[in-house]
C-alpha positions as MATLAB code, in Angstrom:
seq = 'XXXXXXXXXXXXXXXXXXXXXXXXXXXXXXXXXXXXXXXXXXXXXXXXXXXXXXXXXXXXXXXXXXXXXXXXXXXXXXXXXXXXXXXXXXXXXXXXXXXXXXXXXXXXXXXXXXXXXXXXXXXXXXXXXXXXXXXXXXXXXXXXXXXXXXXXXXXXXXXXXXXXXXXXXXXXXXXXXXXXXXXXX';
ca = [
      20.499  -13.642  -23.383;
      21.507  -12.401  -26.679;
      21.681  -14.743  -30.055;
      25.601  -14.292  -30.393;
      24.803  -15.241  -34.196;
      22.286  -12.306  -34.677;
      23.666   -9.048  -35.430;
      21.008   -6.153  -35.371;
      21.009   -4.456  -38.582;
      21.460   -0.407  -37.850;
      18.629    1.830  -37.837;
      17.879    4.048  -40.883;
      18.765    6.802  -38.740;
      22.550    5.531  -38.049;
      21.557    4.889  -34.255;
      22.271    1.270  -33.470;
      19.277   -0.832  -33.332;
      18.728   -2.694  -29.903;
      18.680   -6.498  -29.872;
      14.955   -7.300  -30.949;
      12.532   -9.094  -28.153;
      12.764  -12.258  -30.403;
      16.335  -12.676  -29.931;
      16.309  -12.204  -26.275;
      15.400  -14.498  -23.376;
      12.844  -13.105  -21.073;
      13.270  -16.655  -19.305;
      14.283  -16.448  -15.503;
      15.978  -19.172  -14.601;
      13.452  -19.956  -12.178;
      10.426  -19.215  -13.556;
       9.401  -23.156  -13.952;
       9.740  -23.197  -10.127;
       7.837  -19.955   -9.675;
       5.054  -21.500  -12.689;
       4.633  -25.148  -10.634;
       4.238  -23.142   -7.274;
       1.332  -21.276   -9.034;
      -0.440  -23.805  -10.415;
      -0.339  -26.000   -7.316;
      -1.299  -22.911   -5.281;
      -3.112  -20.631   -7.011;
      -3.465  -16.982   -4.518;
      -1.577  -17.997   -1.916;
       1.734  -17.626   -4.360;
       3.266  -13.722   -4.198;
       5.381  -12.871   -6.824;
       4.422   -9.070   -7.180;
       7.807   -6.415   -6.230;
       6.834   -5.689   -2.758;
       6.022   -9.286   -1.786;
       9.629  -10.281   -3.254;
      11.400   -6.740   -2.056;
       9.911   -7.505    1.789;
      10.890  -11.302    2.166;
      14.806  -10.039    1.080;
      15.222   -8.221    4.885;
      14.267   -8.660    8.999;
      14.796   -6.280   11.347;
      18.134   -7.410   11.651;
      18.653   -4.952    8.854;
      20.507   -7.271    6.682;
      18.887   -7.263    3.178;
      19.835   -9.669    0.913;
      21.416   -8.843   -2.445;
      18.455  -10.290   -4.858;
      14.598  -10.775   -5.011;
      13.696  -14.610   -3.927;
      11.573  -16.749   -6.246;
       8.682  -16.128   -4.710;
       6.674  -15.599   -1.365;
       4.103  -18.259   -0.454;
       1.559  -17.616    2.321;
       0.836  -20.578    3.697;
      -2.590  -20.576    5.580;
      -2.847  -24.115    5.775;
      -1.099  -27.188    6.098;
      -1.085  -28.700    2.546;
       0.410  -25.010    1.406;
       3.490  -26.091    3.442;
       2.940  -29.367    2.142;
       2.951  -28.475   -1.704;
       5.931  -26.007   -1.212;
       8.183  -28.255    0.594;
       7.516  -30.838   -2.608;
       7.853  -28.619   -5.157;
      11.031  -27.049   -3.818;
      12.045  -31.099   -3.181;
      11.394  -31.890   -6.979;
      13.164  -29.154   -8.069;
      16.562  -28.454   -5.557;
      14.995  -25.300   -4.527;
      15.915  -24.187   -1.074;
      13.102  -23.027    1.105;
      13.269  -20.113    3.828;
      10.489  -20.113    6.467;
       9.409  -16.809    7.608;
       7.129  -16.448   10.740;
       6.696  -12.210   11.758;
       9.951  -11.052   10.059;
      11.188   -9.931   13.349;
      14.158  -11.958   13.669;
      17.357  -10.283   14.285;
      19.966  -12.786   13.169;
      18.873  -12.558    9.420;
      17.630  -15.958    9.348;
      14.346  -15.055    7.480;
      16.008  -13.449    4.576;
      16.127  -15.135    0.937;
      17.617  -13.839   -1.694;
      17.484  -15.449   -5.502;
      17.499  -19.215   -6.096;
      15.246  -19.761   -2.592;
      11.186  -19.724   -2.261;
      10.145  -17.951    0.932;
       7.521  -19.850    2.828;
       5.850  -17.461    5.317;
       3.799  -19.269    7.705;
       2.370  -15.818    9.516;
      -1.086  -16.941    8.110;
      -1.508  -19.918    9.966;
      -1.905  -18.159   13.353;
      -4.576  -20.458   14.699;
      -4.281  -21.473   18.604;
      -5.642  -25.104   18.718;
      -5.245  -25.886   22.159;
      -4.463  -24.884   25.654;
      -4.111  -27.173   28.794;
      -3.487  -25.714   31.917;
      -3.282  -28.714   33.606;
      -0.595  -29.918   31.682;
       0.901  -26.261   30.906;
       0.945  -26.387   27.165;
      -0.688  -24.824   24.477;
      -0.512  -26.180   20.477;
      -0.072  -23.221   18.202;
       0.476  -23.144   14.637;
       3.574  -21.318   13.727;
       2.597  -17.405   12.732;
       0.679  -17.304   16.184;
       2.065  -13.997   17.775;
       3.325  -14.259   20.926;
       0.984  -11.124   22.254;
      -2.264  -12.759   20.937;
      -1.375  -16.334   22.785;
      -0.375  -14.282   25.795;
      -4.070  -12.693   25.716;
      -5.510  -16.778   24.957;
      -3.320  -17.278   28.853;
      -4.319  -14.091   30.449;
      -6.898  -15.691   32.117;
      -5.322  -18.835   33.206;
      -2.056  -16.779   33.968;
      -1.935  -18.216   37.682;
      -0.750  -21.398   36.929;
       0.636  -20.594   33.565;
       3.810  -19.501   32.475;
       3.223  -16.436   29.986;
       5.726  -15.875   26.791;
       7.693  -12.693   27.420;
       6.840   -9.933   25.514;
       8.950   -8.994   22.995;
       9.802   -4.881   21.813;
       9.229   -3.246   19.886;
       7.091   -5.925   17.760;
       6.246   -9.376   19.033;
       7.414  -12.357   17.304;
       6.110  -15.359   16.785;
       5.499  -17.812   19.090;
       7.032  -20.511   17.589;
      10.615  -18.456   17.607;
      10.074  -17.610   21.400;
      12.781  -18.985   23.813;
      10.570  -20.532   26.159;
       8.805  -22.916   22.974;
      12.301  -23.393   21.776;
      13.414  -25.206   24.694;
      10.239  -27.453   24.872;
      10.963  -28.100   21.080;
      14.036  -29.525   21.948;
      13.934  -30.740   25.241;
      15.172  -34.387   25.191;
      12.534  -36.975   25.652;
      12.291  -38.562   28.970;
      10.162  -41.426   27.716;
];
C-alpha cells in the first residue's frame, strides 16, 4: 500500500521515481497466519510457488483464482492438531486435501484458507478380517490398502480401484458409508 501523504520526488532524469520500498507494505494480509503456522511447525509448513500453485486445482480442473496461505503436510497427528488451532485462533478456514484426485473441486483453496494435506499420514494401523475392517489414516491410497487385503481378499471386501489415479481411501465410497452409517448401538 502506498503512503497517500508521500509524493515521490522525480528523478534527475525527468522519469518519475517509483514509490520507494519504505513507503510500501510488503505485508500480506496473512502473513501472521502463515508466521504462527511456521513456528508451530517448522518443515512440515509449504509456502514455496509450486506448493501454493498445486493446492489451488484437482483433477476436476477447476483452479481457483488465488494462491492459499499455505500448504501443511501433516505426517502426524499433532500437525492436524496445531493447524486446526491455529486456523481456530485466527478465523482461518482450513481445506483438507488427501491425493488431489477429487473431481468435485472440493480440495481446492484459494487465498484467505490454509490447505491441510493429510497424504503423509498414509499409515495402515490395523486390519481385522474377522470383523471386516481395517483403520487407516487418511492419505492411505486405496491401491496400497487393496495390496494390505490381497491376501485376505476371500472374506474381504476390496476398495474398487479407481482410474486413472487412485484416491484415497478415506474419500472411497465404500469407507464413506461406514463413516456414516447410523449407529445401531
Amino acid at each position: 500500500m502506498i503512503d497517500d501523504d508521500v509524493v515521490p520526488a522525480p528523478r534527475p532524469d525527468g522519469v518519475p521515481a517509483a514509490a520507494s520500498s519504505a513507503r510500501i507494505s510488503a505485508a500480506h494480509p496473512h502473513d501472521d497466519v502463515r508466521a504462527q503456522l511456521v513456528a508451530a511447525l517448522g518443515e512440515v509448513v509449504a509456502t514455496d510457488p509450486a506448493s501454493l500453485d498445486d493446492a489451488r486445482s484437482d483433477r476436476s480442473g477447476y483452479r481457483s483464482p488465488a494462491d492459499p496461505i499455505a500448504v501443511v503436510r501433516a505426517t502426524a497427528v499433532e500437525h492436524v492438531v496445531a493447524t486446526l488451532r491455529i486456523a481456530s485462533a485466527t478465523g482461518t478456514p482450513v481445506v483438507t486435501r488427501g491425493a488431489g484426485t477429487g473431481l468435485a473441486g472440493g480440495a481446492t483453496a484459494t487465498a484467505g484458507e490454509i490447505v491441510l494435506s493429510v497424504r503423509g499420514m498414509d499409515r495402515i494401523l490395523e486390519v481385522s478380517e474377522a470383523d471386516e475392517l481395517a483403520v487407516v489414516e487418511p492419505g492411505v491410497l486405496n491401491d496400497d490398502l487393496n495390496a494390505v487385503l490381497a491376501p485376505a481378499a476371500s472374506g474381504t471386501r476390496r476398495i474398487p480401484r479407481a482410474r486413472p489415479s487412485p484416491p484415497s481411501a478415506a474419500t472411497s465410497p465404500p469407507t464413506r458409508a461406514a463413516c456414516s452409517a447410523p449407529s445401531t448401538g
